[in-house]
N, C-alpha and C positions, 0 to 999 in steps of 0.2 A: 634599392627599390624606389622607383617613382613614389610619390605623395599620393597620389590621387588610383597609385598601383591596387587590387585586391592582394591580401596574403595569402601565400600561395604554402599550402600544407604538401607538398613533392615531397617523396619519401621514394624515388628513385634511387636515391644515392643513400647506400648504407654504410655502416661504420662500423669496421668491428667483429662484434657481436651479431652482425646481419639484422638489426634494427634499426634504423636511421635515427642521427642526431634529430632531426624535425619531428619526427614519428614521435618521441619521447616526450619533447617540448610540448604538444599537440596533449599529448596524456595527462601530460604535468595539468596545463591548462583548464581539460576538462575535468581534472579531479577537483579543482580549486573550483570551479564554476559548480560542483556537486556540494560544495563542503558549502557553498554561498547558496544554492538550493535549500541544501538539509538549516541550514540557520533559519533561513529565512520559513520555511515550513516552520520551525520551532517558535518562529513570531507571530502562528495565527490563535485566533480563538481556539480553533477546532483543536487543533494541535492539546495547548493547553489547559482547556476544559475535558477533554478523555483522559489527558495524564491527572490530572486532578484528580477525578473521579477514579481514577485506576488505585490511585494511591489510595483515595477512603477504601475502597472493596476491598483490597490486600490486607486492608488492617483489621479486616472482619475474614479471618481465615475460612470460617463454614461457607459462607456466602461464596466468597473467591472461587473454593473447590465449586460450590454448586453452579457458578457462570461457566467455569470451563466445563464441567460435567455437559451441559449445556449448547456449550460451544463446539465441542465435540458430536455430541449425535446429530447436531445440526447441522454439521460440515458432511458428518459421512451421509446423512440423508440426502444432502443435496449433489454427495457424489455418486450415489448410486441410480440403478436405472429402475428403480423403483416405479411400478404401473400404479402404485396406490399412493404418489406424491402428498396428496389433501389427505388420503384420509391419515398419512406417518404423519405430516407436519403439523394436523388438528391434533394427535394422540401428544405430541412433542410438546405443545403450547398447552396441552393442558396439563404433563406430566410437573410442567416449570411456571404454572401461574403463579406460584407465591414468588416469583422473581418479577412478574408483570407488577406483581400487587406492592414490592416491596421499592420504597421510594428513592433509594441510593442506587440501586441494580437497576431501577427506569432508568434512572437521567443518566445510569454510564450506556446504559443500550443506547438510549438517544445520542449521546454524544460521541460514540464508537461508530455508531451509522455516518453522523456527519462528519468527522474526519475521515473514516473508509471511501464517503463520497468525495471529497476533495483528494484526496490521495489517487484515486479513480481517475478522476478529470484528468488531470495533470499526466498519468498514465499515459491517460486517452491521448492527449495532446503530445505529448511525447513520441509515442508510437507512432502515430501521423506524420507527424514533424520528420522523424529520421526513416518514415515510409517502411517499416515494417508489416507485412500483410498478417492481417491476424483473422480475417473475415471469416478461415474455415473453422477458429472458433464459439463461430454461432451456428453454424451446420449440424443439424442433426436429424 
């Protein structure tokens, strides 16, 4: 291959097993480029400040249950087609205010939001990137 050549990922020519030696290479590749992702994810703030904070909450089992308890009727709220949105999510936030109120269950909410938000982005950018259409999941 010329120097100044692009690499060229042809997966014309298979081998075999009917997967091409290149095809394979190409995989290898982007597994190693995921494993250098997920590291590097493991080297931010975000990252390490929610596992932080994951680990105090775990060590307080009531608490723990009551985040997921939590976590749960939040999720199904927010997957259902509920016409009374505000008034479940007001009934929800008042059900679980001693989690607002209590100071280790704040700052893991805080910091679960901002790594979900960075985990998010990168998402985002990703999906754009390899042009995945995902628009009709804003449709509704």
């Amino acid at each position: 291959m010329e120097e100044d050549e692009e690499k060229s990922y042809d997966t014309s020519y298979n081998y075999g097993s009917g997967i091409a030696i290149s095809e394979r290479m190409v995989l290898l590749e982007l597994e190693e480029i995921m494993d250098k992702l997920i590291e590097a994810i493991k080297g931010t703030s975000e990252y390490n400040q929610y596992h932080s904070l994951l680990e105090r909450v775990k060590s307080q089992p009531v608490l723990y249950n009551r985040i997921g308890e939590f976590h749960r009727k939040s999720l199904e709220m927010q997957m259902s087609d509920s016409e009374n949105f505000i008034h479940e999510n007001n009934k929800l936030q008042k059900e679980y205010y001693d989690l607002q109120n209590n100071s280790i269950s704040s700052e893991f909410f805080s910091a679960e939001h901002q790594y979900c938000v960075m985990i998010r982005n990168l998402q985002k950018q990703f999906l754009e990137g390899i042009k995945i259409e995902t628009d009709f999941l804003e449709a509704r």
